[in-house]
Steps between C-alpha positions, in 0.01 A plus 500: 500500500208671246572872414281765628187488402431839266189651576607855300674597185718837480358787202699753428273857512710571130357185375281742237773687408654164382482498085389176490189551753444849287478285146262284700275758605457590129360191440145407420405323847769641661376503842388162537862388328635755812295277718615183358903616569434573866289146560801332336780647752222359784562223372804451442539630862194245640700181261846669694719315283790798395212634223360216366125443482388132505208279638790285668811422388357236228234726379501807313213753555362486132286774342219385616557466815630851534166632327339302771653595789577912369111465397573622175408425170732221329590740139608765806714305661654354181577804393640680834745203514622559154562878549697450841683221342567726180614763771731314637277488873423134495685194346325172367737204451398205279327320793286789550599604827487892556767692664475844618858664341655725771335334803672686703409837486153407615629357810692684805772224577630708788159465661450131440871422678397714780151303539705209501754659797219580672340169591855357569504704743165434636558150459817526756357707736247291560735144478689746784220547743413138434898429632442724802168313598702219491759606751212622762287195420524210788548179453160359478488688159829455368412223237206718365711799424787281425264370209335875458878606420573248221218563348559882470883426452360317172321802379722742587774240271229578232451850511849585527685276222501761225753742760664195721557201268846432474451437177380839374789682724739264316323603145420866607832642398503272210331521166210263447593189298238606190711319245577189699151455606344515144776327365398210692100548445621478166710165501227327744195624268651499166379872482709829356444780700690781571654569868555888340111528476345774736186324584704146594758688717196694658370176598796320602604865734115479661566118619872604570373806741292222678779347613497168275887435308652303227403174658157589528477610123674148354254300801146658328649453141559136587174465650336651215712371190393115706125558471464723187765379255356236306183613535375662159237759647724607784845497395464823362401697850938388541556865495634773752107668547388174638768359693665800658108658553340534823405133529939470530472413864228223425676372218823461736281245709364247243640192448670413179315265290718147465370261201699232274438529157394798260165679626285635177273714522201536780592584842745408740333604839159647660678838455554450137150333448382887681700724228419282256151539548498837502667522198208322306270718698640800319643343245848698474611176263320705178642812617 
């Protein structure tokens, strides 16, 4: 199941008593660099991925693409992203990909688990009076309710995983396997990172929330390290942003790629031959 779709983001009214917004505002261009900082956190809550700002999961947002879409001029932009990375605000790993640092104090997580409550609970109700419409129904219409009912038991499955699944109930009073689950990204990619890292554990917790486990994790690493590992261009989206990202669920229902033989280079799928392209279109490989 997706997370709720943000349509707000959370400002303090002290967020210009805040030092770093006050050296800001000293600044030559200051309030278009002001203006800059709040269209990032809109991103960052439109891309919904735990503060990270991307075109999709493969693609970062590069500076020219932000100066597009904030419609502002290119030398702005470069420089607003230097200051809030300077600040401490934003982070920029070596891929490129932006991340908002302190995500969550723009968002009210209280609110977005109640949102989430709520339409449970709409979602039962209404599998309930479907039940009792059953019960009074005669028998000339049993078969279409019959069908009406498995179809709503299906989405009501859906929409209540993340607070039913035995799995999560199971995992709920344990901690989530970070370590394990990066150790074995690791081993299956040939990759180093680090299951202490903030932004992989904030990924791994969003997918955990959702109701997906350990199994689920090792399945779309699988998947993944089949299609992408010997290819040259893609082998290096093996990384916790992309696979444990909000395309997770997708991912989870490929098929693994099986080949004899070494695969160099070009693409292994129509999916593949798709990111590829769009990394020539951009070209991120001189970046």
């Amino acid at each position: 199941m997706s997370e709720v779709k943000v349509k707000w983001i959370k400002l303090s009214t002290t967020m210009f008593e805040d030092e770093k917004i006050r050296l800001i505002e000293s600044m030559p261009e200051a309030d278009t660099l002001l203006i800059i900082w709040i269209k990032l956190l809109a991103q960052a809550g439109k891309t919904n991925a735990s503060g990270y700002i991307f075109l999709n999961e493969n693609i970062p947002f590069t500076e020219d693409m932000l100066a597009t879409l904030f419609n502002r001029p290119l030398n702005t932009v470069r420089m607003a992203l230097g200051v809030f990375k300077k600040f401490g605000m934003i982070e920029i790993d070596d891929n490129h990909y932006i991340n908002v640092v302190n995500w969550g104090n723009h968002q009210n997580l209280d609110r977005l688990e109640k949102i989430k409550e709520d339409t449970r609970k709409r979602v039962a109700a209404h599998r309930e009076r479907k039940k009792q419409q059953t019960l009074s129904c005669n028998v000339t219409c049993n078969d279409d309710v019959t069908d009406i009912d498995k179809d709503l038991d299906k989405d009501l499955d859906k929409e209540i995983k993340n607070d039913y699944s035995p799995e999560k109930s199971q995992d709920s009073v344990q901690s989530i396997p970070y370590q394990e689950i990066v150790d074995y990204l690791n081993m299956r990619a040939k990759t180093n990172y680090k299951h202490t890292s903030k932004k992989t554990q904030g990924l791994i917790r969003a997918r955990w929330k959702e109701g997906f486990g350990l199994t689920h994790f090792k399945q779309v690493i699988d998947i993944k390290t089949s299609q992408w590992i010997d290819n040259s261009e893609m082998s290096g989206y093996l990384r916790p942003i992309t696979l444990f990202g909000t395309k997770f669920e997708s991912y989870l229902n490929e098929k693994p790629v099986q080949r004899k033989g070494v695969f160099k280079g070009g693409t292994t799928n129509a999916s593949n031959q798709k990111d590829s392209s769009f990394i020539d279109k951009y070209d991120f490989k001189k970046r």
